[in-house]
C-alpha positions as CSV (number, residue, x, y, z in Angstrom):
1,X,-7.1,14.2,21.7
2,X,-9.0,11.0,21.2
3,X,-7.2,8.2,19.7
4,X,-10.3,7.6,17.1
5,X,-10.5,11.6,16.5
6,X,-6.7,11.8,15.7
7,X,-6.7,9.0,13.0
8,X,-10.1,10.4,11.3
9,X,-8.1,14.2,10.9
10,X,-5.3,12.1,9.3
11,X,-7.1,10.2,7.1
12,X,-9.3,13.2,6.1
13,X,-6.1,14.7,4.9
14,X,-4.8,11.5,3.3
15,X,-8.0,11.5,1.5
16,X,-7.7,14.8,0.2
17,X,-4.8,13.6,-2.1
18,X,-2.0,15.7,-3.6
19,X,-2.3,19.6,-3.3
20,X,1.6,20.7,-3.8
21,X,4.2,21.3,-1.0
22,X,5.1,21.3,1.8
23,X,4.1,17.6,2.2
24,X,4.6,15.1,4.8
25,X,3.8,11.1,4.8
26,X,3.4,8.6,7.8
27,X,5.1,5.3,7.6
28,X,4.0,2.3,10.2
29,X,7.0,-0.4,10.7
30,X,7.0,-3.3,13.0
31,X,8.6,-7.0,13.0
32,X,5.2,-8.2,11.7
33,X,2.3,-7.1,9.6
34,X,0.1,-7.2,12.9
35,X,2.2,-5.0,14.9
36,X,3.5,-1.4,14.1
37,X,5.9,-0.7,16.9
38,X,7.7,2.3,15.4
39,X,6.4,5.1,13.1
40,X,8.3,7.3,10.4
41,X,7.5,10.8,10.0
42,X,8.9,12.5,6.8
43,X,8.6,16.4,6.1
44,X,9.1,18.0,2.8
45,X,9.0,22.0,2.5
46,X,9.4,22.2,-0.7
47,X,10.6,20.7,-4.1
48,X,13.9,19.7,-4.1
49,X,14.4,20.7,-0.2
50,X,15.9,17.9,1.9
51,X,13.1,16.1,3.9
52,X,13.4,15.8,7.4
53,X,12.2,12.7,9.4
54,X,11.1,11.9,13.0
55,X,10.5,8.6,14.7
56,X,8.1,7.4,17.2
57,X,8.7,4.4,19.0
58,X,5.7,2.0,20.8
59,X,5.8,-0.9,22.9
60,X,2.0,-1.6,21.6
61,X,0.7,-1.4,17.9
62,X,1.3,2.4,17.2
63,X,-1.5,3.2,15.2
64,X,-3.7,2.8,17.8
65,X,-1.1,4.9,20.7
66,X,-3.2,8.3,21.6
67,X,0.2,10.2,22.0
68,X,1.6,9.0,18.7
69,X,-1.6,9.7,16.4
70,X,-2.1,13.2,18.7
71,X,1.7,14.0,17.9
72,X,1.1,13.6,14.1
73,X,-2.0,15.3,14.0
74,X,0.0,18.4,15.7
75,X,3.0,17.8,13.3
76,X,0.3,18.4,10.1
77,X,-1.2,20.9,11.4
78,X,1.8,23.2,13.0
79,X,4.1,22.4,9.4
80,X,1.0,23.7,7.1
81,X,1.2,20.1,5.2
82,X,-1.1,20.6,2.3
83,X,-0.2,16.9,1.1
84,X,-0.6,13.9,3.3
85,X,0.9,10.7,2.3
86,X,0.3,7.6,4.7
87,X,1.7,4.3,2.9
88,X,-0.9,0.8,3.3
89,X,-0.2,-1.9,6.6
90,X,2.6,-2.3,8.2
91,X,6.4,-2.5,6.5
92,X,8.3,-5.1,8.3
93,X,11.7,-4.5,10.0
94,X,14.9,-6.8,9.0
């Protein structure tokens, strides 16, 4: 899937704001605000369920790695995420 198709699908759900469980947000991290190398992943079935988390790794800015956004895209849609959560810039790594 197109890089630029990916993040519009994600950000259409972003957009769509709080509809109940299960919900899922997208965290970008990187050792500056310029550069998200790594990408957390966190699932939440249901209220008071224990949230489950995956990571993506990149060598390049992930928000803009094809396999990354594709892989996200595929995690919303195969978890039936009726929330999307995606936190602003990049949080840096100590």
């Amino acid at each position: 899937m197109n890089v630029d198709k990916s993040k519009k699908r994600i950000a259409k759900k972003v957009k769509m704001g709080s509809q109940g469980y299960p919900e899922m947000s997208i965290a970008y991290f990187g050792h500056s605000e310029d550069l998200a190398n790594e990408v957390v992943v966190t699932f939440v079935a249901e209220e008071g369920a224990e949230s489950l988390e995956e990571k993506f790794e990149s060598k390049s800015d992930a928000r803009h790695d094809e396999v990354i956004q594709s892989a996200i895209v595929k995690m919303i849609e195969r978890s039936g995420a009726k929330t999307v959560y995606q936190q602003d810039g990049v949080k840096l790594k100590i």
